[in-house]
C-alpha positions in Angstrom: 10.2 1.5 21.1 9.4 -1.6 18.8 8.9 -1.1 15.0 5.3 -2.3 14.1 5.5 -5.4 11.8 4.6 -4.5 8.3 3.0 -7.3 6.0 3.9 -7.7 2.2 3.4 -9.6 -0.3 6.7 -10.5 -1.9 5.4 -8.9 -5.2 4.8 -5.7 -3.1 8.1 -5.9 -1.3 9.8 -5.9 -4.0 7.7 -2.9 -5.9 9.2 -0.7 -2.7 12.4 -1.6 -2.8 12.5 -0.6 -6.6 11.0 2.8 -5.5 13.3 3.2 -3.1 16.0 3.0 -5.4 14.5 4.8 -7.7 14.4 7.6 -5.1 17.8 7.3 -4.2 19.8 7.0 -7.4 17.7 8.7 -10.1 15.3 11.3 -8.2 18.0 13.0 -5.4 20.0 13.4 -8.0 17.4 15.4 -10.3 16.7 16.9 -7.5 19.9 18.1 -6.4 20.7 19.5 -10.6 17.3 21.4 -10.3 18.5 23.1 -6.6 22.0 23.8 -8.1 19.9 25.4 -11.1 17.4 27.3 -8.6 20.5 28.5 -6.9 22.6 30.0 -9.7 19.1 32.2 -10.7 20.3 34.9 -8.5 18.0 36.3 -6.1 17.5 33.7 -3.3 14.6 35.8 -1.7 11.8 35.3 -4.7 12.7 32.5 -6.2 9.6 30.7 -6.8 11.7 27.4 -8.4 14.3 27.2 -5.7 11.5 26.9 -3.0 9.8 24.6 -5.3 13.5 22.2 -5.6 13.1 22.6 -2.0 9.9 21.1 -1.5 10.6 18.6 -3.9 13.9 17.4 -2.1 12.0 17.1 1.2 9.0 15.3 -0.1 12.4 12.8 -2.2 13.6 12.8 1.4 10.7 11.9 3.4 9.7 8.9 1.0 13.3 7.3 1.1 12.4 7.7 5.3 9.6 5.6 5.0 10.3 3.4 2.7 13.3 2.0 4.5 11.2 1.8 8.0 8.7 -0.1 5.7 11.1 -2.1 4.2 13.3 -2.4 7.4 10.2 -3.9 9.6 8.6 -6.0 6.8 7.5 -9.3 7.0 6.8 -11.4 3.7 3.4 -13.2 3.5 3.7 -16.7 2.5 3.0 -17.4 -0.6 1.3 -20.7 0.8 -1.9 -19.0 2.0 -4.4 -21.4 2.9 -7.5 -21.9 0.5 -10.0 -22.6 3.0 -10.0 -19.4 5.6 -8.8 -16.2 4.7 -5.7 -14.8 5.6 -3.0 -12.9 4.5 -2.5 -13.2 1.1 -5.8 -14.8 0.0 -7.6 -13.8 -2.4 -11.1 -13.7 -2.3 -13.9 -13.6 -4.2 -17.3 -12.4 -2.8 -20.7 -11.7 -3.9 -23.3 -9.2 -2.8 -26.9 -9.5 -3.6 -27.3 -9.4 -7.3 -24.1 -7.6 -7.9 -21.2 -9.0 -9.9 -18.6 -11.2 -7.9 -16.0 -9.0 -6.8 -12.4 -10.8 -6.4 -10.0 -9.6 -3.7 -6.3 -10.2 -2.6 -5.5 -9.3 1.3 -2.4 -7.6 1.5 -1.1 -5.3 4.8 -1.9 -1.9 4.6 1.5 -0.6 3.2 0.4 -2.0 -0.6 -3.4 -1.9 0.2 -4.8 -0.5 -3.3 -8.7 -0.7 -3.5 -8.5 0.2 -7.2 -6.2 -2.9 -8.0 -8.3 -5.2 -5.8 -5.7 -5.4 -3.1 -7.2 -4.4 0.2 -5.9 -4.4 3.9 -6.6 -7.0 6.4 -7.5 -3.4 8.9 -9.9 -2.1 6.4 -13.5 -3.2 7.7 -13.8 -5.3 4.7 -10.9 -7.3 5.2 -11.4 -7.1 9.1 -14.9 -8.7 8.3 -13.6 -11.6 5.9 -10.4 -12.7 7.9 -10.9 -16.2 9.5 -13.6 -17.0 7.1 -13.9 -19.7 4.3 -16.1 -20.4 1.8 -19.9 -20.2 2.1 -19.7 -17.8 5.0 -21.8 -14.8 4.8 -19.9 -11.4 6.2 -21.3 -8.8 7.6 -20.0 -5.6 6.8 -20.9 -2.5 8.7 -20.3 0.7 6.2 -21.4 4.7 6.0 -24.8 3.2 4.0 -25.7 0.5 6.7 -24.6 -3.1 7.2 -23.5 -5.0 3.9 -23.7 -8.7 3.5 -21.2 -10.7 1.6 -21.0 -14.1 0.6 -17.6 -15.9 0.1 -17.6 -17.9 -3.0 -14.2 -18.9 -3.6 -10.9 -18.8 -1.5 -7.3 -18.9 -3.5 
């Protein structure tokens, strides 16, 4: 079976890596003091903290897992993103009817972070404004009907 080719920015390749070392070299080994400390409580059958540790060390455990298939089947999106279609790695910025411009970078889903203005090339929004440059209007079918965006700058 073939890993599935993960797209990153450099700037978000590099944010996981430092998680993942993070996870490996700070949080296993809080992890493994608060188990040793869970352990020497004494009874191992209600021991609400050691089942917490537990927890804790798998969550610690399954993170470091997917971080390194992340990180293991990345691929880096050029910096040198064109600035007349959108791609991976443009950023775009779009208006919708009388509403503010709205600026957006496309990133692959592993860093996709609507808040921060980075959103995936598989949400519907990106879907819709992949291959398009500026002056296009987008259509954009969402939950409250179809939305219609216009590209107004492409970086």
């Amino acid at each position: 079976m073939s890993e599935q080719i993960v797209y990153l920015t450099r700037e978000g390749y590099e944010k996981l890596e430092e998680e993942l070392h993070h996870l490996r070299k700070v949080r296993r080994q809080e992890v493994a003091l608060r188990l040793h400390e869970a352990l020497t409580e004494g009874d191992l059958l209600e021991n609400a903290e050691l089942e917490d540790a537990r927890n804790e060390q798998a969550f610690v455990e399954g993170r470091i897992l997917e971080l390194e298939r992340i990180l293991g089947s990345a691929e880096i999106i050029p910096e040198s993103a064109s600035a007349e279609i959108v791609g991976l790695g443009s950023r775009v910025t779009i208006i919708e009817g009388d509403y503010p411009p709205e600026t957006y970078h496309i990133v692959g889903s592993a860093e996709a972070a609507p808040s921060e203005g980075k959103i995936s090339y598989e949400s519907p929004i990106g879907k819709a404004l992949m291959g398009h440059q500026v002056g296009d209007h987008v259509k954009v079918n969402a939950p409250d009907g179809v939305l219609v965006f216009h590209i107004i700058d492409i970086s």
